[in-house]
C-alpha positions in Angstrom: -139.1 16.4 8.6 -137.0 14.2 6.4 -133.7 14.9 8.2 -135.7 13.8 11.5 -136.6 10.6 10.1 -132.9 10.0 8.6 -131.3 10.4 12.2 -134.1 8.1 13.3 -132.9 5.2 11.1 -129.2 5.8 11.8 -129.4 5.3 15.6 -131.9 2.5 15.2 -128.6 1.4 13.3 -126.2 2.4 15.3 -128.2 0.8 18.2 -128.3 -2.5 16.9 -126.4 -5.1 18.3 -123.3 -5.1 15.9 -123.5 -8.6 15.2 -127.2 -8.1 13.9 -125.6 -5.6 11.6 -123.6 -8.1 10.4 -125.9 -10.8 10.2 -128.8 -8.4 8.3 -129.4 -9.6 4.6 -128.4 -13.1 5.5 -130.4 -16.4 5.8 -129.6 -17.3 8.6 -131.5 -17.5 11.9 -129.8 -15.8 15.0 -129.3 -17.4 18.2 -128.1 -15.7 21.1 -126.0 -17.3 23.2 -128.0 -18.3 26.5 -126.8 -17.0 30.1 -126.4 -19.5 32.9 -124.7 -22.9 33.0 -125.3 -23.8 29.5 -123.5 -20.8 28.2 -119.7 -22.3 29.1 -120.6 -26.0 28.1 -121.5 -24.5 24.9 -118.5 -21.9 24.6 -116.3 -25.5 26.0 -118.0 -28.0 24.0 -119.7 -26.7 20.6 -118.6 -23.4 19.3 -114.7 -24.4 18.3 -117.0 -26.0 15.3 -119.5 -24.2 14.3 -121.9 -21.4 15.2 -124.7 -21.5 17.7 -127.3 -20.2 15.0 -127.2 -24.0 13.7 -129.4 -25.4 16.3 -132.3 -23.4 15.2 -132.7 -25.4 12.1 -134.1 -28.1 14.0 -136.8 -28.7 16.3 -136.1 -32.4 17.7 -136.6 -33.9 20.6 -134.2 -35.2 23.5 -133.3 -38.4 21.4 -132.9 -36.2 18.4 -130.5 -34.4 20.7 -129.2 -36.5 21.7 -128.3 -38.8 18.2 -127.0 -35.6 16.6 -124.8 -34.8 19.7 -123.5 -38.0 19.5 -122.5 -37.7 15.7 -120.6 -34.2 16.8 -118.5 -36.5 19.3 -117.9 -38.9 16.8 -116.6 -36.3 15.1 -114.4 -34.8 17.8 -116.6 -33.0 20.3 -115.5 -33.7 23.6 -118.2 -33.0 26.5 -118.9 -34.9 29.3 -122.0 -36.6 30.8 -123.1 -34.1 33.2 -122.2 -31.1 30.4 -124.3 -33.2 27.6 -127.1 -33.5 30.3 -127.1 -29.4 30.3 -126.7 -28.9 26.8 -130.0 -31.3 26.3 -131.9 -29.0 28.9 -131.7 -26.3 26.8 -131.5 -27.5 23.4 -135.0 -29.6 24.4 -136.2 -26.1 25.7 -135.2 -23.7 22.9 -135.5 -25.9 19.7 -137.4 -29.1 20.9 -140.4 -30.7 18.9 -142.9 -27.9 19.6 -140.6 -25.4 18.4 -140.7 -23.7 14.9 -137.2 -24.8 12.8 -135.6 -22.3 10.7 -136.3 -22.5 6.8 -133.7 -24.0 5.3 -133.3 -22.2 1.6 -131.6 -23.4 -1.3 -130.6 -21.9 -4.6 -132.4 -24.0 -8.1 -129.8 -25.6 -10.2 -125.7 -25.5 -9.9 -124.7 -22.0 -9.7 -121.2 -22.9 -10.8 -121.2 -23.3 -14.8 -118.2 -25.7 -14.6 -118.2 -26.6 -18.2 -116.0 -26.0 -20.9 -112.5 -26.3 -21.0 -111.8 -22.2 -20.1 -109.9 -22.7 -15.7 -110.0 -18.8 -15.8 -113.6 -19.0 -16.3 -114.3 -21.9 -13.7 -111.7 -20.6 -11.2 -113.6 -16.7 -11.6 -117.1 -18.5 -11.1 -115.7 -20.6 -8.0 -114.1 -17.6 -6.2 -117.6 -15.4 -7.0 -119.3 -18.5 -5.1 -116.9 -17.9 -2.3 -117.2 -14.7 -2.2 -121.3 -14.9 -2.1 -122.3 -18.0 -0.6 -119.5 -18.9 1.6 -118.3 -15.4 2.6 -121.7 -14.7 3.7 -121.1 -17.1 7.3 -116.9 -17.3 7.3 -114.5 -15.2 6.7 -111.8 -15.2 4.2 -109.2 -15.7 6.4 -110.8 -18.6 8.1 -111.0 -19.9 4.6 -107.5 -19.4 3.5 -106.0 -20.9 6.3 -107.3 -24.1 6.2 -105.4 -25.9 4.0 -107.6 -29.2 3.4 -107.0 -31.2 0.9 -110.1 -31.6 -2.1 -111.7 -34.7 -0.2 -111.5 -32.8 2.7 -113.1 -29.5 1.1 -115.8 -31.9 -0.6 -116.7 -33.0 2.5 -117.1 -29.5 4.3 -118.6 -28.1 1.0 -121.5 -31.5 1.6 -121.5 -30.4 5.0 -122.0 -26.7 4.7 -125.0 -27.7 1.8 -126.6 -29.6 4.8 -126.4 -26.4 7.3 -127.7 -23.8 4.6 -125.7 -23.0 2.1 -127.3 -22.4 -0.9 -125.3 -24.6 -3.5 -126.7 -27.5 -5.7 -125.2 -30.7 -5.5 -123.3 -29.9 -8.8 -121.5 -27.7 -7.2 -119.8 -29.6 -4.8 -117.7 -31.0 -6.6 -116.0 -28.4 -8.7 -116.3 -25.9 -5.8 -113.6 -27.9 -3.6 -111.6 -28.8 -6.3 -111.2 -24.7 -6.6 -110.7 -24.6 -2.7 -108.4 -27.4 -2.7 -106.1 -25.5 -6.0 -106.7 -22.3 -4.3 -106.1 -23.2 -0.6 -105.2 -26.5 -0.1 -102.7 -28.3 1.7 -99.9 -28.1 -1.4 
């Protein structure tokens, strides 16, 4: 009976979407990306940035949309009118007011013990941090090749934080000056 239950579990594996698989243990929500129009204006427009799964932490409205849409062109986003339209459609259908937002979790108190005068120590703590909070959405690669500078790493650290990461405020800090000494722009 046991060996019948064991093949069980490993096709219910095996029959998983692999990027379930990949996503199992995480805390993150999944989001899967919608057929129709909607699916090329986000492939065009959103995803060179950042994930789909990201919308599902909010449940706005159109204006809430709308305002946040705006900050992603401030930021470089490029869609037109008629695409924004679209993308509002679906993001008010999915993840408007009435929906339920994904928890956002955080961890209690800085998980980087950045005092003391020992770098071995601080740079060991910063790369476990990479390797458990930030490894758990990017890859390394994606990590090693983008050469920021430490304002620029602060700021995606403080941006990551917002989306879900599960770092204190402390850790901001010290956590881009590792990524900036470990794979900055110099």
């Amino acid at each position: 009976m046991r060996p019948r239950f064991a093949v069980v579990i490993l096709v219910a594996f095996l029959a998983m979407p692999l990027a379930a698989q990949n996503r199992r243990g995480r805390n993150r929500p999944l989001v899967d990306l919608p057929r129709g129009p909607v699916r090329q204006v986000i492939l065009d427009s959103c995803t060179t940035c950042h994930g789909i799964d990201d919308y599902a932490y909010y449940a706005m409205d159109r204006a809430g949309w709308q305002k946040l849409i705006d900050t992603m062109k401030d930021k470089g986003a490029v869609i037109s009118d008629d695409n924004r339209s679209v993308l509002l459609d679906w993001l008010v259908s999915k993840f408007g007011p009435d929906s339920k937002p994904f928890p956002r979790t955080r961890a209690d108190g800085p998980i980087l013990n950045f005092g003391g005068g020992d770098t071995a120590a601080r740079d060991a703590a910063a790369k476990r941090v990479v390797d458990s909070v930030c490894r758990t959405c990017h890859t390394l690669e994606r990590i090693e090749v983008a050469k920021y500078t430490e304002d620029k790493w602060r700021e995606i650290v403080t941006d990551m934080r917002i989306k879900g990461a599960q770092l204190d405020t402390a850790d901001i800090a010290p956590l881009a000056a590792y990524l900036a000494k470990t794979y900055g722009a110099n």
